[in-house]
C-alpha positions in Angstrom: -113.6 -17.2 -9.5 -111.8 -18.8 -12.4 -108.3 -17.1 -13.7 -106.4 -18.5 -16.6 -102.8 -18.4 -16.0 -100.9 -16.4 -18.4 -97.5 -16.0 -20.0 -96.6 -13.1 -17.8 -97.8 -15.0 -14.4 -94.9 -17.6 -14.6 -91.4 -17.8 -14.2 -88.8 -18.6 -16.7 -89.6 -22.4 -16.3 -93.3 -21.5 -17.2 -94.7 -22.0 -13.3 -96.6 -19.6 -11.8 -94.6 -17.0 -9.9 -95.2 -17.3 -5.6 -96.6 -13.6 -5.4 -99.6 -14.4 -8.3 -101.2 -16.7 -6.3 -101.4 -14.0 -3.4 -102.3 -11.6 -6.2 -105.4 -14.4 -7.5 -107.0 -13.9 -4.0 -106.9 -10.5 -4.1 -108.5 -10.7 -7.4 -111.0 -13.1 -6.0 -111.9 -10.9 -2.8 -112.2 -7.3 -5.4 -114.5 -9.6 -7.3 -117.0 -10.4 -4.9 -117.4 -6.2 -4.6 -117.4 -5.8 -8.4 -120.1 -8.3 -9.5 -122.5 -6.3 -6.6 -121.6 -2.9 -8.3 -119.7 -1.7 -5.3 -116.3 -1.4 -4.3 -114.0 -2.3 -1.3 -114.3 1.1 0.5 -116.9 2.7 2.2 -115.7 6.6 0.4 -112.8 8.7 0.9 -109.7 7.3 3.0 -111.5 3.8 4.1 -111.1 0.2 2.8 -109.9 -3.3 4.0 -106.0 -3.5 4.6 -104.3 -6.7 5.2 -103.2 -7.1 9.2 -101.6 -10.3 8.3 -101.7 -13.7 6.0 -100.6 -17.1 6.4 -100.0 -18.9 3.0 -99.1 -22.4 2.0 -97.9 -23.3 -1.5 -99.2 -26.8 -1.5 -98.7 -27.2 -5.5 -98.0 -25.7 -8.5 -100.0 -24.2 -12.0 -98.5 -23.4 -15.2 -98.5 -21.8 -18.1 -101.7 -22.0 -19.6 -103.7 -23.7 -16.3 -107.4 -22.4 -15.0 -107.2 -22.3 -11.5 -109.9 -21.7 -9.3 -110.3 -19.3 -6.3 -112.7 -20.0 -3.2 -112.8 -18.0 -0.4 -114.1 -18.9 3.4 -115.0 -17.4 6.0 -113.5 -18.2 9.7 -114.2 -15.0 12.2 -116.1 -11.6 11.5 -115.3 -8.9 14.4 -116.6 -5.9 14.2 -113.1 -4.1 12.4 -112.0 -7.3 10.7 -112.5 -10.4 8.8 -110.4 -13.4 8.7 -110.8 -15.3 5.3 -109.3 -18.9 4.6 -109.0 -18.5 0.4 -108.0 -21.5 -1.3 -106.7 -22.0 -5.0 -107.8 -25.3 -7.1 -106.1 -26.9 -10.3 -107.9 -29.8 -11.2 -109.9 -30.7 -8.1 -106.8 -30.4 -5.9 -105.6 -27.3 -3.5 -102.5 -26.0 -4.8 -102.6 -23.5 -2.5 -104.4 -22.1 0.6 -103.9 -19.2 3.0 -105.8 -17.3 5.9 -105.9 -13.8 5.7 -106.7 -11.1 8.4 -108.7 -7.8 7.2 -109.1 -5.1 8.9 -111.1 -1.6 7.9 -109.7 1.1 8.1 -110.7 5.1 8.0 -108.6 7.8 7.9 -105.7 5.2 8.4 -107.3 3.9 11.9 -109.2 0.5 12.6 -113.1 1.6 12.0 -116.1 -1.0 12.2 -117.3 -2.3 9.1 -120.3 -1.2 7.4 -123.3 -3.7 7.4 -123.2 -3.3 3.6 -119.8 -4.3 2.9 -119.9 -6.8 5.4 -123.0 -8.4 3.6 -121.0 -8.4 0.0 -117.6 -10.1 1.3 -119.0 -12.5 3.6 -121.7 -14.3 1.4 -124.8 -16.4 3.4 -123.1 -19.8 2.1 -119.7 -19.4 2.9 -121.1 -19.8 6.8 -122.5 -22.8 6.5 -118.8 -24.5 4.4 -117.4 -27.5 5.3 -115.1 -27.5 2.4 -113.6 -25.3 0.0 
């Protein structure tokens, strides 16, 4: 997924604030629901939460930059994912993280439906070597 970087995204120096690239990602992973007409959550009181996320800021974008986000999968279980979701300026990783999703429903780890499994962990992303 492709996001230009927008006036409000930076700081005052016209760099892109720390939290927006954790906010890209999430973008990203809603978009992967969104383009199959479907949503994160499987009805009432259910969805993915984050457990935990590991980020490196490797780099920087700016004001008026089109980064890219590509997302990886490392480990399905049957309550959670972990993703490795990288951000690209220019052919170069500006910033990377692994993230740990779990399902939840009614606030309590639940296994994840086969159809929502299917949508955020796509065929290819299996068989990557690189992001």
């Amino acid at each position: 997924m492709k996001i230009r970087v927008y006036y409000e995204d930076t700081d005052a120096g016209g760099i892109v604030y720390h939290t927006n690239y954790i906010k890209y990602c999430e973008r990203a992973r809603s978009e992967l629901f969104f383009e199959k007409n479907s949503t994160p959550t499987d009805g009432k009181n259910s969805g993915f939460v984050v457990r935990n996320i590991d980020a490196n800021f490797i780099g920087m974008a700016s004001l008026g930059d089109i980064v890219e986000v590509k997302t990886k999968l490392i480990k399905k279980r049957a309550t959670s994912i972990l993703l490795k979701q990288f951000i690209i300026l220019k052919d170069k990783i500006i910033f990377d993280m692994n993230i740990l999703l779990v399902f939840v429903r009614d606030g309590k780890p639940a296994k994840i439906p086969q159809y929502l499994s299917e949508i955020i962990i796509p065929k290819e992303s299996l068989c990557q070597k690189k992001p």
